[in-house]
Phi, psi and omega in degrees: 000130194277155173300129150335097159345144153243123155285342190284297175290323165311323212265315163340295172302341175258021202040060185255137191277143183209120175265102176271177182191109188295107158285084212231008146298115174293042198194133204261343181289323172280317154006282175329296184298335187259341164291339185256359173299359204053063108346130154280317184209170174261099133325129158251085222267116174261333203255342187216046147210205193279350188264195219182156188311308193304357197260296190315322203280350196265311162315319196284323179284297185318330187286317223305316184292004206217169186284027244215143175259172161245154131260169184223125169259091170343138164339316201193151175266109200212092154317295193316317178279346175291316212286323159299352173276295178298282175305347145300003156123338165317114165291307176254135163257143174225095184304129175264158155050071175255110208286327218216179178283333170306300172305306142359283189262341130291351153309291159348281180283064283133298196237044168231160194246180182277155032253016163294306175239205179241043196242145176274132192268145173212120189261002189224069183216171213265353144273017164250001173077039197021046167103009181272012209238115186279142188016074182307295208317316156305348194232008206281306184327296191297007169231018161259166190229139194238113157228170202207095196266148195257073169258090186183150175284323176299327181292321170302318223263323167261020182314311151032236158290000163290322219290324208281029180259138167317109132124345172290105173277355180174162176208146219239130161271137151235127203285353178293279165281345163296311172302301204311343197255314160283018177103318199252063143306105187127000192239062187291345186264022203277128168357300183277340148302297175306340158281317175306319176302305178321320188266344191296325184290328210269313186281122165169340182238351165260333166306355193088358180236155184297153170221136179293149174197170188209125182208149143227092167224100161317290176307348193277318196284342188278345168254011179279266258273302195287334163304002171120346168312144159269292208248135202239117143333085189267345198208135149263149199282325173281339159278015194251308212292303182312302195308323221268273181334275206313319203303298183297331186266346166272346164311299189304302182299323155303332183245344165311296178317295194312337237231306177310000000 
């Protein structure tokens, strides 16, 4: 059995726009629902909800099936957990709050195996296809896709040298916590965050790597997308379901009054 494509970084690479969409519900079935909605890729969100391996694996499966890539963001940049991420079958990963090039570069060895990196070899896991995939190990690098996200005024201040570390394939802005770090916390849309992304994006594409942004502010993504985002994030799966919920019960209740 040949390796698995990432489809995700090839289109990157070719400069193709890939519209994502954060799963951060903890139920493999909306997963499911949302790989057949036209989506390019998936967020598999670790860091700010309830799941846990055994959670990416249910997801990374409900997707499999549909035309859609996954990415996984880990909790925290914690090899043992990228490296349980990665045999479980994730191609692309998204390291969070990656302050500096230090950091950078254990992500970098995180999803690599030595003597370039540290990830731990296992030969019978669902990402060798249980031993089915001839010389995963030599070859597991080249489909996998590493981005590294810059939310911290230090991570702006080294952007650089994070992009110029081996193996960082791309970095994803995230304007939530870059406003807390810059002060406006709770304003990710505050002026001077939103310039600080912009440009944070524009150098992230002259370094040569695709760069990511998450916003749901329409005007925030159209100007994330004319600054240079790729792979560009429009809807989480827990705001769509809330906006959707409120929507519907004030619908009912305006006509409920009215009825009165």
């Amino acid at each position: 059995m040949d390796l698995p494509r990432n489809r995700l970084k090839a289109a990157l690479a070719e400069g193709r726009q890939q519209l994502g969409y954060w799963c951060s519900i903890d139920d493999s079935a909306m997963t499911e629902l949302a790989a057949g909605s036209g989506y390019d890729w998936l967020l598999i969100d670790c860091e700010h909800t309830a799941m846990d391996a055994r959670s990416v694996l249910a997801h990374l499966q409900a997707a499999a099936a549909y035309p859609v890539d996954t990415m996984v963001r880990p909790s925290a940049l914690d090899p043992a957990e990228i490296k349980r991420v990665l045999d479980l079958g994730a191609q692309s990963i998204l390291v969070p709050y990656v302050r500096n090039a230090a950091e950078a570069e254990l992500a970098s060895a995180a999803v690599d195996y030595a003597p370039a990196g540290i990830r731990g070899v296992a030969g019978l896991t669902r990402a060798t296809r249980f031993g089915a995939v001839a010389e995963y190990a030599a070859r597991a690098r080249e489909e996998i896709f590493l981005a590294v996200q810059i939310e911290t005024v230090s991570a702006l201040d080294d952007l650089d040298a994070i992009l110029a570390v081996p193996g960082v394939d791309g970095a994803f802005v995230g304007p939530a916590d870059l406003a807390a770090s810059m002060g406006y916390r709770g304003q990710p849309g505050h002026p001077q965050v939103r310039a600080a992304a912009m440009d944070a994006i524009r150098r992230i594409r002259a370094a040569g790597k695709p760069a990511g942004f998450l916003t749901l502010d329409d005007a925030g993504l159209e100007e994330a997308i004319a600054a240079g985002s790729l792979f560009t994030a429009v809807e989480v799966d827990a705001a769509l379901l809330a906006r959707g919920a409120a929507a519907v019960a004030a619908r009912w209740r305006a006509t409920l009054a009215g009825e009165g």
